[in-house]
Steps between C-alpha positions, in 0.01 A plus 500: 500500500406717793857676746454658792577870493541509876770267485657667152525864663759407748641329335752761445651455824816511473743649366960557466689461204789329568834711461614516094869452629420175653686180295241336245415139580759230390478260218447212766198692674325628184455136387108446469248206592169494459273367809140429484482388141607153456785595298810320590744823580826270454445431183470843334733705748809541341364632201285764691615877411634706798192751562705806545613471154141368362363793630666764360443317105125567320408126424182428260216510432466875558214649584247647228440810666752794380738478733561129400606339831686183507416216703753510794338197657798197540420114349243304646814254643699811621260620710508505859117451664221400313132549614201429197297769682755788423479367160097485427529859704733628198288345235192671655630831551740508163169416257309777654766767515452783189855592527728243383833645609339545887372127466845372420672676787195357696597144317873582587462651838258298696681166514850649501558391865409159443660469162860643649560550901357176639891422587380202718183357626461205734107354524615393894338145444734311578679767775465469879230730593633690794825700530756710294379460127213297553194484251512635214754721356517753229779730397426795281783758343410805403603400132874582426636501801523135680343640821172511665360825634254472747281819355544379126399178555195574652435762240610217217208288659210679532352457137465096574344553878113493371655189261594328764167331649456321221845386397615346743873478379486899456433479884750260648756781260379790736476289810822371454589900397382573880704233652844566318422931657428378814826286532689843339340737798566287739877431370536900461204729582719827420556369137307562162679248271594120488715282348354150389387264828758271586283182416462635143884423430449785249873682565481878658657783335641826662387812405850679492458737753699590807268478764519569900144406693411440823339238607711320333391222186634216315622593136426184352107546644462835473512716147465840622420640871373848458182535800198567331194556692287369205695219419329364859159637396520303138555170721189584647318556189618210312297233781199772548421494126585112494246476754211775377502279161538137631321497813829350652712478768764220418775766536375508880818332608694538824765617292262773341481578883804562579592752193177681596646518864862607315353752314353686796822494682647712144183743580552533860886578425446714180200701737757632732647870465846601431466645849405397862164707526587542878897516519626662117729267492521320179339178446728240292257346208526114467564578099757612343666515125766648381593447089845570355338707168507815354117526514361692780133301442694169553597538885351656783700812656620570859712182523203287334218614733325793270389805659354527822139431570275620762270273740123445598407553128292123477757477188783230407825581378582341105863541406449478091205545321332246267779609245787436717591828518571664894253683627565899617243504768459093624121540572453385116059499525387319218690197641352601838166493317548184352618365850202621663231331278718178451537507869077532596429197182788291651275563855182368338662199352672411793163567708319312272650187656357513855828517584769702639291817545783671709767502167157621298464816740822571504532527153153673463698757793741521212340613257251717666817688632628557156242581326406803741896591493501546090163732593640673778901547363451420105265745432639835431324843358638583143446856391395379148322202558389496800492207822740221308696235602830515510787243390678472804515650853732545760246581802678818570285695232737446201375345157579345186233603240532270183404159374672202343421264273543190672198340726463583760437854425254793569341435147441144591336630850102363400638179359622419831186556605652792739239754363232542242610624189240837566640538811600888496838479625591253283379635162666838607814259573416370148477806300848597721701235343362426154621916459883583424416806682439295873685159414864501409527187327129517277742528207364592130737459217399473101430126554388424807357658798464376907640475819835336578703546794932549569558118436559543098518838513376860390389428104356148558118449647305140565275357277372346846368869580245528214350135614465648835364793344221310314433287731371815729375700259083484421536730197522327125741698369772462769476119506518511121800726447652378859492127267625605181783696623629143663378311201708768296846425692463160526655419148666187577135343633563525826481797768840675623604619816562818402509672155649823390259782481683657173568193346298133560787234333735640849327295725644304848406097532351321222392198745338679836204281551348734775419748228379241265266390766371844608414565148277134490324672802440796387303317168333281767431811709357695191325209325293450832412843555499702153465257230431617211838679516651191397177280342332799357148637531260307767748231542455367832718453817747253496527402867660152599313343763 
């Protein structure tokens, strides 16, 4: 079976972790049903196990390599999606794989999504086809939380995109994915999570935090309203890689429509400086948020509008990163970058139609703008390695110089498809933040080594990282050790959020299906372009196409 490594390498796209002190999904949410199989759900659902706690218990058979990992995958009647072309893609890739312990994570980690966070899925046949929840619908949690963020979603996804044209049930699940974001950026454009669509009846939960936002949101809709710029740009992805694989455009809607026109008010707004450019006088920002916490990553300072930012840079303001952490300096460029080429493929699409040509310039306007504004303001000189790009910017001169785990990120810049991964600034950028010496948080411990970020703190780096790491690496030896060192903390069978670099069993999240799904990319990524990494010596590509 033949995969597309153009649609595997962005697959990546995307990116947060939800927050560790968010409340765990309820009893009543974490009840599973399998869809797609012909399995009647009913039947078996009470005596399905809650995830969360299957997760974190090594179930048999183990694997016979000699880290003996157990089979983390849940009952045939307990899962929640069920496509036969994920399951001939695990037999294919498993048999061939030398190491056993990587093929079980592989066997583990590529249908976790499916198996666990498919909280609700609705085909749309028998729907109206026009308004508020029309189609198809599919809601996807980002494993043990019950809430749906628009950037781990999409990043959840990606591994079934190049499945999708010939499964057609695989499809209507991402089309219906599409739908269910475009009804949550329309409902609240400044937000990154949801709670379960009303139509669902699948109860909300609250996350337990003491909130004050503006504009304003409904609790019982939305999960969590931190404004992140690439929460917006994973939206975009989601339908442009739904598109590059199938060829369609059934998520084309008027309602589409109107998000994409909601969305570009959030850019106009977010593009405006903290001060008049021709009076000084300050310039009241549209968002604000303002947390009750002891955690100065988990609000945004200066009465919830962050520090001041200067205008005619080309760049958009992002309140939180992809972790969910504040920003110092707003100007956060890798989601910038990621808005930029989302931005021109959502343009090509859209031109592709022979329609609506003005909304496909504006966008392209978009983008065009950006991208020279991460150039001319996200450059800077570093006296060690040279012209890099920096984290974040203010547009008065000032920089952040680090990187963080979570996608988007400067690592993740070529998978984008914002640069070429020999472009010089970014492998000085990449030699910068794989070093202790120019990255803060590239942690090394006795176990573990890689970049994590404030979210979990100073001794605990991402598994996530070394994917990213392989993934844009060309040299053997990286890849390899960049693969065992996640294959080496992922003792339970599947991967962690973040693991302890002195000691792998400390560990945060045994369910986070974004980092279970980054890993199945990075196989598909590696088994398309090196190999005989994974099948041994003149093995050839494994590309699905």
């Amino acid at each position: 079976m033949i995969l597309s490594v153009m649609a595997l390498v962005p697959l990546f796209l995307g990116f947060s972790s939800a927050s560790g002190d968010h409340k765990p999904m309820g009893k009543q949410a974490l009840e599973q049903n399998i869809l797609g199989s012909g399995i009647d759900p009913e039947k078996y659902k009470p005596a399905c196990p809650d995830y969360l706690h299957y997760s974190v218990v090594p179930h048999r058979p183990l694997s016979s390599g000699p880290l003996s990992l157990p089979y983390q995958r849940p009952s045939p009647h307990c899962r929640t999606f069920f496509s036969p072309l994920v399951e001939t893609v695990i037999e294919n890739i498993t048999a061939q794989m030398k190491d056993k312990d990587l093929a079980r994570l592989f066997e583990n980690a590529f249908p976790n999504t499916l198996d666990t966070t498919v909280r609700w899925h609705d085909d749309g046949v028998s729907k109206r086809s026009k308004g508020q929840w029309a189609g198809a619908q599919s809601f996807i949690v980002t494993g043990d939380i019950n809430a749906e963020w628009l950037r781990d979603s999409t990043n959840q996804l990606a591994q079934y995109q190049a499945l999708a044209p010939k499964d057609k049930k695989l499809e209507n699940l991402i089309l219906g994915a599409i739908n269910t974001q475009v009804e949550f950026v329309i409902e609240s454009p400044y937000c990154n999570a949801f709670q379960p669509p009303p139509p669902s009846n699948v109860p909300p939960d609250s996350n337990g935090q003491e909130d004050m936002v503006h504009p304003a949101y409904e609790p019982w809709k939305v999960f969590e309203c931190k404004y992140e710029l690439d929460s917006l740009a994973h939206f975009l992805a989601l339908g442009n890689q739904f598109h590059n694989n199938t060829g369609s455009k059934a998520f084309l809607t008027p309602r589409w429509y109107t998000a994409i026109e909601t969305m570009l008010e959030v850019l106009s707004e977010q593009a405006k400086p903290t001060f008049n450019s021709s009076t000084g006088r300050y310039n009241k920002n549209e968002y604000t948020f303002m947390r009750r916490t002891t955690v100065g990553t988990e609000t945004l300072s200066l009465a919830g509008v962050g520090n001041p930012l200067n205008g005619g840079t080309g760049l958009v303001r992002s309140a939180f990163r992809p972790s969910d952490d504040a920003t110092i300096l707003g100007f956060f460029i890798p989601a910038n970058a990621m808005m930029s080429v989302e931005l021109m493929r959502t343009s090509q699409v859209i031109k592709s139609t022979g329609k609506k040509d003005d909304l496909a310039n504006k966008l392209l306007t978009w983008a065009m703008d950006m991208e020279k504004g991460i150039w001319s303001h996200g450059v800077i000189n570093h006296k060690t390695y040279g012209d890099v790009f920096a984290f974040e910017v203010d547009g008065y001169g000032s920089s952040i110089i680090m990187d963080d785990a979570n996608l988007p990120s400067l690592l993740a810049l070529p998978l984008m498809g914002f640069v070429d991964a020999n472009n010089d600034v970014y492998q000085n950028t990449r030699r910068m933040i794989l070093d202790k010496a120019g990255n803060p948080y590239y942690l090394t411990g006795r176990d573990f080594a890689g970049i994590g970020g404030p979210h979990i703190g100073l001794k605990n780096a991402w598994p996530m990282s070394r994917l990213v790491q392989a993934m844009t690496s060309s040299d053997d030896q990286e890849i390899k050790d960049a693969l065992q060192a996640v294959v080496n903390s992922s003792k339970l069978g599947l991967v962690h959020e973040s693991i302890n670099v002195e000691r792998i069993a400390d560990y945060s999240r045994s369910w986070f299906a974004w980092a279970n799904s980054m890993f199945a990319q990075t196989i598909l990524n590696v088994a398309a372009r090196k190999p005989h990494l994974l099948f041994g010596d003149d093995a050839p590509p494994y590309i699905i196409d």
